[in-house]
VEXGU-211309 format. One line per 10 residues: their letters; for each residue x, y, z of N, C-alpha, C. Coordinates in nm, 2 decimals, padded with zeros to 4 digits. Example, Ala and Ser with C-alpha at 12.3 -4.5 7.8 and 13.67 -1.06 7.14 Angstrom:
2
AS> 01.32,-00.57,00.78,01.23,-00.45,00.78,01.32,-00.33,00.78 | 01.28,-00.22,00.71,01.37,-00.11,00.71,01.29,00.00,00.79;
***
This chain:
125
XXXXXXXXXX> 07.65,16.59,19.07,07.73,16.71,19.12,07.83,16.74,19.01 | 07.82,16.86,18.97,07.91,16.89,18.88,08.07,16.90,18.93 | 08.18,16.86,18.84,08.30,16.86,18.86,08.39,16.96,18.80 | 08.52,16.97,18.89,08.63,17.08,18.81,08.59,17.10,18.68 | 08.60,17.01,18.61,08.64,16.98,18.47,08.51,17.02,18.38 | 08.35,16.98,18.48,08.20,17.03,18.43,08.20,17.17,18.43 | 08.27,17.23,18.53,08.24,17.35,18.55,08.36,17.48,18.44 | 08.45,17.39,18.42,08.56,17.44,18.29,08.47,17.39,18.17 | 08.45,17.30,18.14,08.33,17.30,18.00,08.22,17.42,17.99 | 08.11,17.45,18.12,08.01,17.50,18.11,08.09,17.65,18.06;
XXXXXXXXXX> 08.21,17.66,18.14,08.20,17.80,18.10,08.27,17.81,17.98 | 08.31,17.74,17.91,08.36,17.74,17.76,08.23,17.76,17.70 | 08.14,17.70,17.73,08.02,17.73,17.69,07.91,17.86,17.68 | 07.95,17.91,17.82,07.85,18.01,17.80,07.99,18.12,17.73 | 08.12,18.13,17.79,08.22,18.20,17.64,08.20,18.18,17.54 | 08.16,18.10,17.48,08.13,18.08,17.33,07.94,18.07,17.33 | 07.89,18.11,17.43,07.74,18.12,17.42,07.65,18.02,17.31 | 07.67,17.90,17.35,07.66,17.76,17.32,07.58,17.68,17.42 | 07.47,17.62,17.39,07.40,17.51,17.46,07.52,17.37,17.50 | 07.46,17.29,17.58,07.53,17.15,17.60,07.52,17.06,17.45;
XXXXXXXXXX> 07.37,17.07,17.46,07.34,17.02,17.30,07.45,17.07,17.19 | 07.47,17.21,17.19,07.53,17.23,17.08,07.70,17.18,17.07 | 07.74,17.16,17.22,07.86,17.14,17.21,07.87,16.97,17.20 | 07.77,16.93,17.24,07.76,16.73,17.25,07.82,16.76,17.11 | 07.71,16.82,16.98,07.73,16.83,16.87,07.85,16.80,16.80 | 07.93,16.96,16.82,08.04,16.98,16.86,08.18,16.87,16.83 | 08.13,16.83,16.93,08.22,16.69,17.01,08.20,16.57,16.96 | 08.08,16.56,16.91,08.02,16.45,16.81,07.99,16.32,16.96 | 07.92,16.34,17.03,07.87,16.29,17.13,07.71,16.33,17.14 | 07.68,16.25,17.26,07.49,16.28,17.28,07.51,16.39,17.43;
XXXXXXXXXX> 07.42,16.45,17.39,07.42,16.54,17.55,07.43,16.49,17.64 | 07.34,16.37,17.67,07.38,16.25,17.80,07.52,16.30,17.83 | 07.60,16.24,17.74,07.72,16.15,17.78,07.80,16.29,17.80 | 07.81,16.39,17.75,07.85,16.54,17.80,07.81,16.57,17.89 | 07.69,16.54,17.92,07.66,16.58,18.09,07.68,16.51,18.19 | 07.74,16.34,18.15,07.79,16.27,18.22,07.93,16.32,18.29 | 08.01,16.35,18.17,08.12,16.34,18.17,08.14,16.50,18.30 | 08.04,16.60,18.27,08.08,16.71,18.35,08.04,16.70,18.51 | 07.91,16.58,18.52,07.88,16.58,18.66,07.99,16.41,18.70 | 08.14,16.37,18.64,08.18,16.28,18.69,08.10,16.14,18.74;
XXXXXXXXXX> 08.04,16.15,18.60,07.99,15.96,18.59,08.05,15.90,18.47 | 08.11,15.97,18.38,08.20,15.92,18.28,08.29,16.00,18.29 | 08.41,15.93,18.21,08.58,15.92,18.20,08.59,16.09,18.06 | 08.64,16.16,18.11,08.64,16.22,17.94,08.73,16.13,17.84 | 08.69,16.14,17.73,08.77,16.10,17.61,08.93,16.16,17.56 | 09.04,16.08,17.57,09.15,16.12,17.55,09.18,16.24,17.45 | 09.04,16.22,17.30,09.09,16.26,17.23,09.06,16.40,17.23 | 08.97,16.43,17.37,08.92,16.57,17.37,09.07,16.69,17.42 | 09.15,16.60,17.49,09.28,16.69,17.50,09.32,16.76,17.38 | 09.33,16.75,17.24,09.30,16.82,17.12,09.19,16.87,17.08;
XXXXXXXXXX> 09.08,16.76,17.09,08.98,16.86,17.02,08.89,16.99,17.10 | 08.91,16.97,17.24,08.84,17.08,17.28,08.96,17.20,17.28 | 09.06,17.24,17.31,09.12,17.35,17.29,09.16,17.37,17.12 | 09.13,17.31,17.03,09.11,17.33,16.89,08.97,17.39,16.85 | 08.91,17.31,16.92,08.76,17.34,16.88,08.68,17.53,16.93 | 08.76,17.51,17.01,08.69,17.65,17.08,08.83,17.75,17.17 | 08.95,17.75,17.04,08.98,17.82,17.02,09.09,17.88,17.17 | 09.09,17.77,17.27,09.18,17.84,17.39,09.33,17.88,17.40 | 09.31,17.97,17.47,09.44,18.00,17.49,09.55,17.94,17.58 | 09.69,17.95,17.55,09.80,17.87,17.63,09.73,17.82,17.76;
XXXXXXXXXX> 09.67,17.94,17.86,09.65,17.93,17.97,09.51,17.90,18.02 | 09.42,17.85,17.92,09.26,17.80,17.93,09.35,17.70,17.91 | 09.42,17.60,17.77,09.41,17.49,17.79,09.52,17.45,17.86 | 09.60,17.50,17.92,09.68,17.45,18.06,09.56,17.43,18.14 | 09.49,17.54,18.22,09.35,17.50,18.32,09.27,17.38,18.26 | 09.22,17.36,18.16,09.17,17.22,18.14,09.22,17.11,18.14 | 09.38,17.10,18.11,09.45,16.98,18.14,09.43,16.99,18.26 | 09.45,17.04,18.35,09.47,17.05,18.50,09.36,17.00,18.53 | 09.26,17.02,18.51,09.08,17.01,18.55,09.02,16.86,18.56 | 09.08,16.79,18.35,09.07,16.70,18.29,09.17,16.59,18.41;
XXXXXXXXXX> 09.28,16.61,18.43,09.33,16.53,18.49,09.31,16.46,18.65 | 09.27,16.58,18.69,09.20,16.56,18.86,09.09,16.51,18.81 | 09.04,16.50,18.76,08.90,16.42,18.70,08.92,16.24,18.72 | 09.07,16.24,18.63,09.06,16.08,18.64,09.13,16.03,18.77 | 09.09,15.91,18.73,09.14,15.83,18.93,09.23,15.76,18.93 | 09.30,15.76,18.80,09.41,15.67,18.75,09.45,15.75,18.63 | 09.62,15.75,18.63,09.67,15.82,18.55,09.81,15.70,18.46 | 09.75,15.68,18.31,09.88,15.58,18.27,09.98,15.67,18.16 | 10.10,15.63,18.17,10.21,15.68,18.12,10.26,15.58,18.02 | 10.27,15.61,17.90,10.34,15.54,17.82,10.47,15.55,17.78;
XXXXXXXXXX> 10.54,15.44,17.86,10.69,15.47,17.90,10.80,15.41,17.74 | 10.66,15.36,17.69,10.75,15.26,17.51,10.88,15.32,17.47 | 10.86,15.50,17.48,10.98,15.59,17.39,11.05,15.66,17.52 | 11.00,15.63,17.63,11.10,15.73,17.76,11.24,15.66,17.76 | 11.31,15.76,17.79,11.44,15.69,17.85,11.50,15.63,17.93 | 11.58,15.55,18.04,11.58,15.53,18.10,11.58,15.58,18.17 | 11.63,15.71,18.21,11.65,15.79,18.32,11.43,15.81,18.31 | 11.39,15.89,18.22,11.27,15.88,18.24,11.20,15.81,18.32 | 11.20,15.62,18.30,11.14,15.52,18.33,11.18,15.50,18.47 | 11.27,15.55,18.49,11.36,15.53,18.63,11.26,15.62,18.73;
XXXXXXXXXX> 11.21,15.76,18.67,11.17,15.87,18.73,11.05,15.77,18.79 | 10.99,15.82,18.67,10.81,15.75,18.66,10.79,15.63,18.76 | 10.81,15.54,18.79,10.82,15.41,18.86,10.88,15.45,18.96 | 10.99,15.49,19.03,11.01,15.57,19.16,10.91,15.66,19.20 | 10.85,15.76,19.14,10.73,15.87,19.18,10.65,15.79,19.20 | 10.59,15.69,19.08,10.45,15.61,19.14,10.46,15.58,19.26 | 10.54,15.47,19.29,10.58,15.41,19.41,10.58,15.44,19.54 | 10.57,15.59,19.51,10.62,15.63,19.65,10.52,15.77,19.67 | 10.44,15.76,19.54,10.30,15.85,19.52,10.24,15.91,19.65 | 10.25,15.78,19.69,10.12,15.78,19.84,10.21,15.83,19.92;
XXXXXXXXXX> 10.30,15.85,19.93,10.42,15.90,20.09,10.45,16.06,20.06 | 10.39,16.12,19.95,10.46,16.25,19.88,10.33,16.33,19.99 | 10.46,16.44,20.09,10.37,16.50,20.20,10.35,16.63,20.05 | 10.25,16.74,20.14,10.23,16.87,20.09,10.30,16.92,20.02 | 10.44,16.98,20.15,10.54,17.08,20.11,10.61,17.01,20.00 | 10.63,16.89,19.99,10.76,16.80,19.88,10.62,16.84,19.78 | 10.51,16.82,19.74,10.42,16.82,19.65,10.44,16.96,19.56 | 10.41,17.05,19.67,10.46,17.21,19.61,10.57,17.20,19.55 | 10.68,17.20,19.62,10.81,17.16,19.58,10.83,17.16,19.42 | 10.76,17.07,19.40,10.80,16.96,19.28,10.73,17.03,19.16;
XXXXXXXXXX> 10.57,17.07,19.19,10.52,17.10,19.12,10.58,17.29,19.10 | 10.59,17.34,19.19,10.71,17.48,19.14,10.83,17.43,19.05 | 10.90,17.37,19.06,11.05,17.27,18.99,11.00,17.25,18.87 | 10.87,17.19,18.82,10.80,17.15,18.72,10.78,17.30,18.65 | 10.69,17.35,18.71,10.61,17.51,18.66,10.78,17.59,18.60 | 10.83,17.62,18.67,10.95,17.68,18.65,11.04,17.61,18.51 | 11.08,17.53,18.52,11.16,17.41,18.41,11.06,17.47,18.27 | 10.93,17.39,18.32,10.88,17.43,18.12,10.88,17.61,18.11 | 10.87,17.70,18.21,10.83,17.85,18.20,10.99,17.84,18.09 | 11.10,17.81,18.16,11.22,17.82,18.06,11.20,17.81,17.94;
XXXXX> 11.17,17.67,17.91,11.16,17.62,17.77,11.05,17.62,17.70 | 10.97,17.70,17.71,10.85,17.75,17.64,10.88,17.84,17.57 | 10.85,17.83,17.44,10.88,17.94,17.32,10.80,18.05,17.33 | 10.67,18.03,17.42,10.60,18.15,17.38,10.60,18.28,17.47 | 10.71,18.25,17.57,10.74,18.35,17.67,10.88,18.44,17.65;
***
């Protein structure tokens, strides 16, 4: 069954009017594992968060939607806290913790607080 993230590839695909083959290519992978990765039997590859919005040319708000897609995809999300601050590390490890207890409305919440904050500090707006 194809996933978010299969169904944001495919249509990069037919936008750029490209086989799976050609994009496995592409990607420097085998079609298998491309079609793995879009029907959610493999993990995508970290390093596609650059190479596919490089490769095929998206815009701010295609590869915002693919982060988005890419990450609901995985079932585990790690943070590498080596260079955060403490207030950062402080964040991170209180949200995990308390991940499972986060109702709806506080969800929205957070994620508008989030959306709004980078809309600020975005140079391209």
């Amino acid at each position: 069954m194809r996933t978010k993230l299969g169904n944001f590839l495919r249509n990069i695909r037919l936008k750029a009017n490209i086989s799976l083959r050609k994009m496995a290519t592409d990607l420097g992978i085998s079609p298998a594992f491309l079609s793995a990765v879009e029907n959610g039997k493999k993990k995508m590859p970290d390093s596609w968060f650059s190479l596919i919005p490089d490769t095929y040319n998206l815009s701010d708000n295609e590869n915002d939607e693919f982060k988005d897609t890419a990450y609901e995809s995985f079932e585990t999300v790690e943070l590498n806290l080596a260079k955060a601050s403490e207030a950062n590390k402080k964040f991170a490890i209180r949200f995990a913790r308390r991940f499972d207890e986060i109702d709806e409305k506080t969800c929205e919440q957070l994620l508008e607080l989030l959306e709004n904050k980078f809309k600020e500090d975005s140079p391209h707006e």
